[in-house]
C-alpha positions in Angstrom: 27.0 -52.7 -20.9 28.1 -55.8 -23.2 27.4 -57.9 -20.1 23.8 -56.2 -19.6 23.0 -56.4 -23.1 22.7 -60.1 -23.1 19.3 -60.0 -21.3 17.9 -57.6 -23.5 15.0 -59.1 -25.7 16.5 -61.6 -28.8 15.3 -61.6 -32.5 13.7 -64.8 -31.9 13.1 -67.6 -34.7 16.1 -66.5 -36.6 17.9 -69.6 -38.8 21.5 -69.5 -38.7 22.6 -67.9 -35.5 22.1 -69.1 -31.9 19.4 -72.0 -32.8 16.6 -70.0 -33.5 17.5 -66.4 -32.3 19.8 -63.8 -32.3 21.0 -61.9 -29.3 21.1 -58.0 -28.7 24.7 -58.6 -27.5 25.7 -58.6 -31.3 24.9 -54.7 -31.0 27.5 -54.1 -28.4 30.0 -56.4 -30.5 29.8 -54.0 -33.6 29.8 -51.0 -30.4 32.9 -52.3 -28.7 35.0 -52.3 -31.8 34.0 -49.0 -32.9 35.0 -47.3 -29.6 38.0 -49.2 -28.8 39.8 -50.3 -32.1 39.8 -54.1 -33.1 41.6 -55.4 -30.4 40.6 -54.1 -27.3 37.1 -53.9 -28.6 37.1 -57.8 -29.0 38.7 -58.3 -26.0 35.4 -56.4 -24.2 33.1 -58.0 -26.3 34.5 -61.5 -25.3 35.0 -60.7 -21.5 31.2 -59.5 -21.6 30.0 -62.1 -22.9 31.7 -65.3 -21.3 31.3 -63.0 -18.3 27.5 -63.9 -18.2 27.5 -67.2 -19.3 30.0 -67.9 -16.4 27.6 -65.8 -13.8 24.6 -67.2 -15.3 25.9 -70.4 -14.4 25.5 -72.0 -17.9 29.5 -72.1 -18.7 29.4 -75.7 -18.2 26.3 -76.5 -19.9 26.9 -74.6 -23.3 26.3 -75.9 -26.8 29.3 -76.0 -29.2 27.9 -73.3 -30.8 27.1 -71.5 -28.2 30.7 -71.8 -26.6 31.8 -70.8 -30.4 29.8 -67.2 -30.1 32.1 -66.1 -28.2 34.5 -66.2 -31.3 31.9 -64.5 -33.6 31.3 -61.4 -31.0 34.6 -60.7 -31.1 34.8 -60.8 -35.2 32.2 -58.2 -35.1 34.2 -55.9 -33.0 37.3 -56.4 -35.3 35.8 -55.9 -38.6 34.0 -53.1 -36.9 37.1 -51.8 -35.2 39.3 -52.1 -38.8 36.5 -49.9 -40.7 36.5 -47.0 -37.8 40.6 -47.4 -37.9 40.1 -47.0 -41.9 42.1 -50.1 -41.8 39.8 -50.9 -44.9 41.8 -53.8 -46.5 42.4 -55.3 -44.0 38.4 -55.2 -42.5 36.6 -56.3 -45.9 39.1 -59.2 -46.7 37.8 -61.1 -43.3 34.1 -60.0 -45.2 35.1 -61.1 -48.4 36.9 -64.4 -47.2 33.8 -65.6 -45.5 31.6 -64.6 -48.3 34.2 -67.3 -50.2 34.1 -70.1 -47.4 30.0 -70.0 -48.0 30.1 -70.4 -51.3 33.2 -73.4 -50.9 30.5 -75.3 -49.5 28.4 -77.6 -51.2 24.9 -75.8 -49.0 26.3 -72.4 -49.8 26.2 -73.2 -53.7 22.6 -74.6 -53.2 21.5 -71.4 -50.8 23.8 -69.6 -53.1 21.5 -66.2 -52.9 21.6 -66.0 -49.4 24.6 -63.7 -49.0 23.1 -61.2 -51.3 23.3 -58.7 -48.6 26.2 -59.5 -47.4 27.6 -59.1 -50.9 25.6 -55.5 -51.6 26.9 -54.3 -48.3 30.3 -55.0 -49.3 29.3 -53.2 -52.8 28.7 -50.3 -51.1 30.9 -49.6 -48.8 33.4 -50.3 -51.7 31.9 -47.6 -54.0 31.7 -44.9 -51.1 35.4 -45.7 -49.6 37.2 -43.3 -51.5 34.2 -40.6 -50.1 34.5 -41.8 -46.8 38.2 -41.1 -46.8 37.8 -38.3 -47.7 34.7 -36.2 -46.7 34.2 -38.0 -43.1 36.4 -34.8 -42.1 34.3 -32.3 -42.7 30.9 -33.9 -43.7 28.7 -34.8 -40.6 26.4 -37.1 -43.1 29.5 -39.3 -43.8 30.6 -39.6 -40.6 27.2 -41.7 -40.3 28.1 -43.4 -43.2 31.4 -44.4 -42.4 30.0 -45.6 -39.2 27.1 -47.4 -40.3 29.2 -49.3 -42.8 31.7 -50.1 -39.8 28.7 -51.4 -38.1 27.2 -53.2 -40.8 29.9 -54.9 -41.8 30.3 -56.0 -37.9 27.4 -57.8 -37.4 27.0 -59.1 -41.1 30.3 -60.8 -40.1 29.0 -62.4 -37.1 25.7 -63.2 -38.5 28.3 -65.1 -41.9 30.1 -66.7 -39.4 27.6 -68.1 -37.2 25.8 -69.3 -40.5 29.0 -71.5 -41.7 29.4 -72.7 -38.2 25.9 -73.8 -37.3 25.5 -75.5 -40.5 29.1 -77.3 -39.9 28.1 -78.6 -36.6 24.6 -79.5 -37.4 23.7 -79.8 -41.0 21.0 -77.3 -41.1 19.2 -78.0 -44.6 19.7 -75.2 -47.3 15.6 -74.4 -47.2 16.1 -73.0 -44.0 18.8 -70.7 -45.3 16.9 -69.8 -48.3 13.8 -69.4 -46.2 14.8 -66.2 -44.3 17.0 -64.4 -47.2 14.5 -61.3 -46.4 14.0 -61.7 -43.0 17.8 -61.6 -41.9 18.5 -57.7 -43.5 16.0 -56.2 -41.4 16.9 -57.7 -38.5 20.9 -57.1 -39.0 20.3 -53.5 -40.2 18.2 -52.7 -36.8 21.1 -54.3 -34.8 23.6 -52.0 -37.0 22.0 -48.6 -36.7 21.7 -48.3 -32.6 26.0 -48.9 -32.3 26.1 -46.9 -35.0 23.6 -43.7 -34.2 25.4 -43.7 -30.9 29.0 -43.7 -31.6 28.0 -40.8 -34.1 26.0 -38.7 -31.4 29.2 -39.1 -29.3 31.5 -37.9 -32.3 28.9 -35.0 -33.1 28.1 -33.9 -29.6 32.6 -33.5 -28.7 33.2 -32.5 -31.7 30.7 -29.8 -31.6 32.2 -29.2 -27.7 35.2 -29.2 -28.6 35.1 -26.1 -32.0 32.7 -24.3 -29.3 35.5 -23.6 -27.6 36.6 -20.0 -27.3 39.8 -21.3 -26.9 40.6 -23.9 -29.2 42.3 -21.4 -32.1 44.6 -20.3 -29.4 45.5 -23.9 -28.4 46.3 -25.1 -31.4 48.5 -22.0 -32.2 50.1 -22.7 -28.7 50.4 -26.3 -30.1 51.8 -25.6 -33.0 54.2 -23.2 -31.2 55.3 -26.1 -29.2 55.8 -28.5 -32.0 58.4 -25.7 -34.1 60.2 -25.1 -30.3 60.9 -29.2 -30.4 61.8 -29.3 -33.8 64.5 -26.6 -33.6 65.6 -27.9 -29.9 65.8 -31.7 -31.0 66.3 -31.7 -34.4 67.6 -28.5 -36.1 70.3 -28.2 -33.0 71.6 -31.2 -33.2 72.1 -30.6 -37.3 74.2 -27.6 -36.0 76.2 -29.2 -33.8 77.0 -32.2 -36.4 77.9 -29.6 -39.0 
C-alpha cells in the first residue's frame, strides 16, 4: 500500500517539501507507524518508498532532497509509532527539537510564525495527554484523539523536516515560507485524518468483535485461571521448596 500510495495524486505547489508538492505517501508514513510501532513502521515506510523510486527507475537520477525523503517518511512513522506506543516523551522531544533547529536558523527567525501549527499541535496534544492516558480505554472519542494526535504529529514532523532540509540544500527565501503559513494546515490535517480515521475504524470494528463475543467473559476467567495455576506451579512451589 506504501508502495501504491506514491502514485496517488500530490498536493501540488506546496513550498517546503518535495520542490513544489507533497506526496500522498506521507499518509502511509504516519499509517505505518501507527500499525506497526516506530521501528518496523519506518522500516515499511522506507522499503515502500525506495521500493518505487528503484522500480520507477529514477534511483539513480534523484535530487538530494529527494534521496533525503526517504529519511523524513520514516520520521513520520516514528513520531507516529511513539504517540500510538504512549511513548509520549520520547515522540514530542523529536517535535519539539525540530521546532528548535528552525528557529536556530537565521530564515527560521525571519519566518519565525511559520511553525505556529506545528507549535499549537504540540499545545494540544500536551493539554489532552493526561486524558488520553487515561480515557482512550474506555472512551471511543479519545481513541480518535489519541490517534489523530499520533498522526498529526507524524506528518507535521515530516513536513518540519523537509522544510529545514530543503532550505539547507537550496536557500529557499523566507517569503516563500511565510507565504503558505495557511495553506500548509489544511493540507497536513487532510493527510492526518485518512491514517488516522482508519486505524480507529480497525480499533472500533475488533474491538467491538471482540466484547461481542459470547465467549470472551469465559476466556478471560479461563485466562485468569491459567495465570493463578502458573503462579502457584512456578513461583509459590518453588518458595515451598526453598523454605
Amino acid at each position: 500500500m506504501t508502495y501504491f500510495s506514491i502514485y496517488m495524486p500530490d498536493f501540488m505547489n506546496v513550498a517546503g517539501m518535495e520542490g513544489t508538492k507533497i506526496s500522498s505517501i506521507v499518509s502511509f508514513g504516519a499509517l505505518n507507524g501507527m500499525l506497526f510501532g516506530p521501528f518496523w513502521g519506518s522500516i515499511v515506510s522506507a522499503t515502500g518508498f525506495l521500493l518505487y523510486e528503484v522500480t520507477s527507475g529514477k534511483y539513480l537520477s534523484m535530487s538530494t532532497f529527494s534521496a533525503l525523503s526517504i529519511l523524513f517518511i520514516a520520521l513520520s512513522s516514528v513520531v507516529s509509532g511513539l504517540v500510538v506506543n504512549r511513548e509520549h516523551k520520547a515522540a514530542k522531544s523529536i517535535f519539539f527539537v525540530l521546532i528548535v533547529v528552525w528557529y536556530m536558523l537565521d530564515m527560521g527567525r525571519t519566518a519565525y510564525a511559520y511553525p505556529w501549527y506545528h507549535l499549537l499541535v504540540l499545545g494540544g496534544f500536551i493539554y489532552f495527554e493526561k486524558s488520553i492516558l487515561v480515557k482512550t480505554v474506555t472512551s471511543k472519542v479519545y481513541i480518535f484523539i489519541s490517534l489523530l494526535f499520533a498522526s498529526l504529529m507524524g506528518v507535521l514532523s515530516d513536513h518540519l523536516a523537509g522544510s529545514i532540509t530543503y532550505h539547507i540544500l537550496y536557500g529557499l527565501p523566507a517569503d516563500m515560507y511565510k507565504s503558505v503559513i495557511f495553506i500548509y494546515p489544511v493540507e497536513r490535517t487532510i493527510l492526518a485524518v485518512f491514517p488516522a480515521f482508519l486505524v480507529y475504524v480497525l480499533i472500533v470494528v475488533f474491538k467491538d468483535i471482540i466484547l461481542s463475543s459470547g465467549n470472551i467473559e469465559k476466556d478471560i476467567e479461563d485466562k485468569k485461571s491459567m495465570d493463578l495455576d502458573e503462579y502457584l506451579k512456578n513461583d509459590v512451589l518453588n518458595i515451598i521448596k526453598e523454605k
